[in-house]
Structure formats: C-alpha cells, structure tokens
C-alpha positions in Angstrom: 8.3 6.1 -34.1 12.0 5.5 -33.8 12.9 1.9 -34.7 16.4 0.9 -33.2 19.0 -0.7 -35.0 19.0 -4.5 -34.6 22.1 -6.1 -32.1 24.5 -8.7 -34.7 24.6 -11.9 -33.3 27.0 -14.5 -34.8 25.2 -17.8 -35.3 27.3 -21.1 -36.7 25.3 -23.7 -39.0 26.7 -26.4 -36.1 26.1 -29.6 -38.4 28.2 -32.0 -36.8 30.7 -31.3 -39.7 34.4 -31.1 -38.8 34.5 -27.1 -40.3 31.1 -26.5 -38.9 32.9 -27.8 -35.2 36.2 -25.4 -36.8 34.4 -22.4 -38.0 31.9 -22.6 -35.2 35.2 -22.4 -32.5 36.8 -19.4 -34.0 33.2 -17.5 -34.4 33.1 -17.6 -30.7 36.8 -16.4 -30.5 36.5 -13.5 -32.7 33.1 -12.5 -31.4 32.6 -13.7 -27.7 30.2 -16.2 -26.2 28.1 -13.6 -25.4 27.5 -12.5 -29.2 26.8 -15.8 -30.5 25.2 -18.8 -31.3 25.8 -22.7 -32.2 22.5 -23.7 -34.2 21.8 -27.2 -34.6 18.8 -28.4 -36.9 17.8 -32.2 -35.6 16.2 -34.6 -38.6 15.9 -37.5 -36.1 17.7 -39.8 -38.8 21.4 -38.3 -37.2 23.8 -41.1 -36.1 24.2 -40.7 -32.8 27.7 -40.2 -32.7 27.4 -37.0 -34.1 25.6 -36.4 -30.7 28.7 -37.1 -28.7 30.6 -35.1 -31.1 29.0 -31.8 -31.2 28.1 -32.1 -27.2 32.0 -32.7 -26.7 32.8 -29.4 -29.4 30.1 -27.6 -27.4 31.8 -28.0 -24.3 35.2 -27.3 -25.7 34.4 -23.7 -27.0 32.1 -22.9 -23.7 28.6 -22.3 -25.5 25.6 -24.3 -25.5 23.5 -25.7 -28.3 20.7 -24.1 -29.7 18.4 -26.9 -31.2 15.3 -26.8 -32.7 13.4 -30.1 -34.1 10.6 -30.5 -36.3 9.3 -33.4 -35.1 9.0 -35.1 -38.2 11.4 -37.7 -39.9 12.6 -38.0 -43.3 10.3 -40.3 -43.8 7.3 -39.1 -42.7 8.2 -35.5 -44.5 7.9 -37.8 -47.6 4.5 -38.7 -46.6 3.2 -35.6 -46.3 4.6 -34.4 -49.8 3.4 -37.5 -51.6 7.2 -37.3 -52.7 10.3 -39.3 -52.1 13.1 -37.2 -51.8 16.1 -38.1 -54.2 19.2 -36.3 -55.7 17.2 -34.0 -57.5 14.7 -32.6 -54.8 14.8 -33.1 -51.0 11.7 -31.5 -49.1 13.1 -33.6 -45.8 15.9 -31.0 -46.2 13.6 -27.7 -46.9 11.2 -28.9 -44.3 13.4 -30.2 -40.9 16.9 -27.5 -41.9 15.9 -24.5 -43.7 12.6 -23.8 -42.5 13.1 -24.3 -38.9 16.5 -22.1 -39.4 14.6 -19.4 -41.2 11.6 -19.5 -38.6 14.4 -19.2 -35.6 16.1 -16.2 -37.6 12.9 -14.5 -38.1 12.2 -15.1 -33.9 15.7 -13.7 -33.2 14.5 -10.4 -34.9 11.0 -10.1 -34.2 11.1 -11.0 -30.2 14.9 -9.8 -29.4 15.2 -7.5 -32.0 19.0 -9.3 -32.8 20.9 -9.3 -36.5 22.2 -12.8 -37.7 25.1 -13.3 -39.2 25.1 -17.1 -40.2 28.5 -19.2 -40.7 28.9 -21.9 -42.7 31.5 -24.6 -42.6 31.8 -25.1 -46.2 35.4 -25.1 -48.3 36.6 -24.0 -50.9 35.8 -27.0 -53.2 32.3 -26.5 -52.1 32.5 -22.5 -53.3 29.4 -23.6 -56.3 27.2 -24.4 -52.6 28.1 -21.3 -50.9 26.8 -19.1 -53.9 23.7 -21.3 -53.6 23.1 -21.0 -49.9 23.9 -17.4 -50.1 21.1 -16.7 -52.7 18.7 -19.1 -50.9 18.9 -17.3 -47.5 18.5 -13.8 -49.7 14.8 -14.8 -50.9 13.2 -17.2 -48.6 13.6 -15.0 -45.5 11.6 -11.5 -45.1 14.5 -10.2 -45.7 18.0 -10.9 -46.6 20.6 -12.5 -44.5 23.8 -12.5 -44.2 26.0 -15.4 -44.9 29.7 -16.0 -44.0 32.1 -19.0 -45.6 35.3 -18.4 -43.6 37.2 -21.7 -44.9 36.4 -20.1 -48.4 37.1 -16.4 -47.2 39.1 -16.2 -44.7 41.4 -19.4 -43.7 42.7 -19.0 -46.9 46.0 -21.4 -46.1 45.4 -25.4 -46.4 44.3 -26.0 -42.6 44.4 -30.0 -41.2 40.6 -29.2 -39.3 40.3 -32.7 -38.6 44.2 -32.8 -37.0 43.4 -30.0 -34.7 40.2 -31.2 -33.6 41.8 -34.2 -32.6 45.6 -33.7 -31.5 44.6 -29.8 -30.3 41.0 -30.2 -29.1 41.5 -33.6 -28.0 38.1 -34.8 -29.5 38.0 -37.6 -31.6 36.0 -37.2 -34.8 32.5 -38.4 -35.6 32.8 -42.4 -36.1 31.2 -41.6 -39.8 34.5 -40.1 -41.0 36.6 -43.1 -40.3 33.9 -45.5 -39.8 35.6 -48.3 -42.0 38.5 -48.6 -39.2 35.9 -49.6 -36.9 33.4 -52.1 -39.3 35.6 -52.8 -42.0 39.1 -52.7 -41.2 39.2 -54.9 -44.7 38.0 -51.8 -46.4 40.6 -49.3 -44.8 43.5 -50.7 -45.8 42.2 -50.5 -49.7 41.9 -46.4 -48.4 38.3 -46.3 -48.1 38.2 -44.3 -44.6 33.9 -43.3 -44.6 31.5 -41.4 -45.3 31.9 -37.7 -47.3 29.5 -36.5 -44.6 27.3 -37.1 -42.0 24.0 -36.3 -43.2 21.0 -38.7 -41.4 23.3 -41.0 -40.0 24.1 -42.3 -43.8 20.6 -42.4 -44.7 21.2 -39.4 -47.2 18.8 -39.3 -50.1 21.1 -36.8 -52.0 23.8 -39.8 -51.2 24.8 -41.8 -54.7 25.6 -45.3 -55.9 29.1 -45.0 -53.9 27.3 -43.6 -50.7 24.8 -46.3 -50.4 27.3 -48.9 -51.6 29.4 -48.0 -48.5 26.2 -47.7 -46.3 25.6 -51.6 -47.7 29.1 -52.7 -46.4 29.1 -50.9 -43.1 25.7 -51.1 -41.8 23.9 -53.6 -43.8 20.9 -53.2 -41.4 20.8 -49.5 -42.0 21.2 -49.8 -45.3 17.7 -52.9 -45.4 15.5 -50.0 -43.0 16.4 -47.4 -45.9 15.1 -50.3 -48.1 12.4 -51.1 -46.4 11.1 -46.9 -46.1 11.8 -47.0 -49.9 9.6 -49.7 -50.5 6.5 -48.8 -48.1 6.3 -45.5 -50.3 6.0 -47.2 -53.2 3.3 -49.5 -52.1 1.6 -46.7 -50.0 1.2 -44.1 -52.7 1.4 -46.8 -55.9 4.6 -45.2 -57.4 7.6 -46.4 -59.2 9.9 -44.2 -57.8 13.3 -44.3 -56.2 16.1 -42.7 -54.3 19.0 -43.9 -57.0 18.0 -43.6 -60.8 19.5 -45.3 -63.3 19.2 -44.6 -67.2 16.7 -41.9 -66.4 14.7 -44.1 -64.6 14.1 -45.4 -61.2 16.3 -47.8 -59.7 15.2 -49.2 -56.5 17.5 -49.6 -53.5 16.2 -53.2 -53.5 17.7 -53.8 -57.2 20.8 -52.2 -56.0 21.5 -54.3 -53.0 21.1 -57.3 -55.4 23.1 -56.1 -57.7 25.7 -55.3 -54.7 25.7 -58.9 -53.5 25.5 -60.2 -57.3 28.8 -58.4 -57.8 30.9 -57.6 -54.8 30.1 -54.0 -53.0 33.6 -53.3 -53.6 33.4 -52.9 -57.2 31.4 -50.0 -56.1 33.2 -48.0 -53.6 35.3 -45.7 -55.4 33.0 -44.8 -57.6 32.5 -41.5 -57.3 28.8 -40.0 -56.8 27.3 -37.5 -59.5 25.3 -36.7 -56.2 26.2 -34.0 -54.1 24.8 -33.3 -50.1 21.8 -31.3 -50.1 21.6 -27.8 -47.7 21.4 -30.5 -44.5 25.8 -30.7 -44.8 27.6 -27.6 -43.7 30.8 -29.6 -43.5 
C-alpha cells in the first residue's frame, strides 16, 4: 500500500486579534490563497465588533473564513463540567477553541489528506504562551502539529500592527482596543485606551481585577449579565465559587462590583492583572 505524502496547508489562528489580522495577511502573501486558511473558533460570547473586523480583514486579504462553532456558550460549558471556569482552569476554552481546532485539523488530514501548518499571532512578550501552545498541539492531537509565531520568529523589528491595519489597510480596529474613546472619553484622557484583548466580548474568565474593573466602567450591563451567570452557578450547583479570588478564596463578582462603587472603579484600572488570556487570544 503506498500512502502519499500529505499537501501543507497554511492555516492562521484568525482570533480577531490585530497580529492574528497581521500574521494572517502575510500567511496568505507568502503562501497563496490557494494554500491556506483563516480559522476562526466562535464561543458565542464574541463582541460583535470583532465580527465587522475580521469580515473587513477577510475581505482585504481575498480569503474567506473558515468557522466552526460548538454550539455551546461559556456558560453552558460550565454547566456541563459542574465547573466555573476562572484564571486557573477554563474548560469554555478547551471545549469551544481547542477541540473544535483539533477536530477540524484531524478532518483536514483524514478526508483531504492536507498537512497544517498553524500561525499564531502571538509576540514576543507572549514567547512563555507560544512554548505552551506549541507543547499543547504536540500531545492532544494524533499526532504532532506544527506551530508557527512569526511576530516572535520572524518580524523580528518593532512593527506598528495596529498603524498598518488602520492607515495601510484602511480598517479601523476592533472597538475593544480603544473602547474608552467611545464610552468613556473621561477614562482616555487618564491613558486608559481598552481592553488587552478581545476574548468573549470582555466576558473573559481568565480576565483579572483590572479586566473586570474596566468591563464595570464601560459596559456596566455586561459586566451585571457576567454577574448574574456567576451567581445562577452558585445557586444551581450549591458552590461557593468565583471567577476572581481573593486571599485564596472566592471573591464573587457581586462583592467586587460593590466594592467598585464603594471605592471608585478608577482606583482599580491600572492595576495590573496576575491573570493572563487563556489559549482563546491569539493576539
């Protein structure tokens, strides 16, 4: 039996990310339409600006995106686990990103008999979660895979990403990068521009005391349904757990947003989070 040699094909981690939009353009460049793919995970929680942003990048380099979707939100991941995720452990991530990337990547050899080559957008201050997503998609797959960090590897000089995609491209950002110019122009002249990333529309449950502080003066309703999930766990599954933590031990989002309108949300924005995006950012 002669088994043929699998076909490469190029696929970017299209996150809605800035270096996911960057990397994602000059994968396509190098490689040709024809040779790759933009691959975009849904969790249903994305802001849906991010839509308008990635449709608009999609455009711009000529190729269309490749979506798969669970099905499931966040939430209801949570449900299933009997675990709310926090900074420590997020199964919403496992479940709605990696699993449905893995089962696309396994489809993509079985049925087309194709190689992937997956790019990430993540720089070279985020080297400690390329070594981490490198091992991961070694194991979990059937076998290894291949993983590319070209801001780390190969755009090696300090690139404006954001500039280009803006005063090049012509396509203005995702609101959640300057979101404070919008809401809380207040807020932007102290330099507090938004959001690290995008993850779930701000609803990140790897985001901090500064992420959720900034989710609380932006989008104080987003901020109460967050709440309001946190709390329906707890009274569903009779737990005294939390997203934040706070001397080892739970520390509602409830308590916070008291303690946020006890004090002043601003005492909290630039603090800066011990928490770190999950797999979900690729930007």
């Amino acid at each position: 039996m002669i088994i043929l040699a699998r076909k490469p094909v190029h696929i970017a981690m299209f996150s809605g990310g800035a270096s996911s939009a960057y990397v994602s353009y000059n994968m396509v460049q190098k490689y040709g339409h024809e040779n790759c793919i933009l691959f975009f995970t849904n969790t249903l929680w994305e802001d849906e600006d991010n839509y308008r942003f990635m449709d608009e990048v999609a455009d711009y380099i000529g190729l269309d995106i490749t979506e798969r979707v669970d099905g499931r939100t966040p939430e209801e991941v949570f449900y299933d686990y009997r675990f709310l995720g926090n900074s420590r452990l997020a199964k919403c991530s496992e479940e709605l990103k990696v699993y449905q990337t893995i089962t696309f990547l396994e489809e993509l050899r079985d049925e087309q008999n194709l190689e992937p080559i997956l790019y990430f957008g993540i720089g070279p201050h985020e080297k400690h979660r390329a070594d981490n997503l490198t091992e991961f998609y070694k194991h979990h797959p059937l076998e290894p895979i291949e993983t590319r960090f070209p801001m780390i590897d190969t755009f090696t000089e300090d690139i404006d990403i954001k500039g280009i995609i803006e005063n090049e491209w012509g396509i203005q950002l995702p609101r959640m990068y300057n979101i404070t110019s919008e809401v809380r122009p207040d807020l932007a002249a102290k330099g507090i521009k938004g959001f690290s990333h995008a993850n779930c529309g701000g609803r990140c449950v790897r985001g901090g005391y500064q992420h959720y502080a900034l989710l609380y003066a932006i989008w104080p309703d987003r901020y109460k349904e967050q709440e309001e999930m946190e709390e329906r766990f707890r009274e569903h599954f009779e737990k005294d757990v939390s997203i934040l933590k706070k001397d080892g031990g739970p520390f509602t989002l409830k308590q916070y947003r008291e303690q946020l309108e006890q004090d002043g949300v601003e005492k909290y924005l630039n603090i800066k989070d011990d928490a770190v995006p999950c797999v979900c950012s690729y930007s």
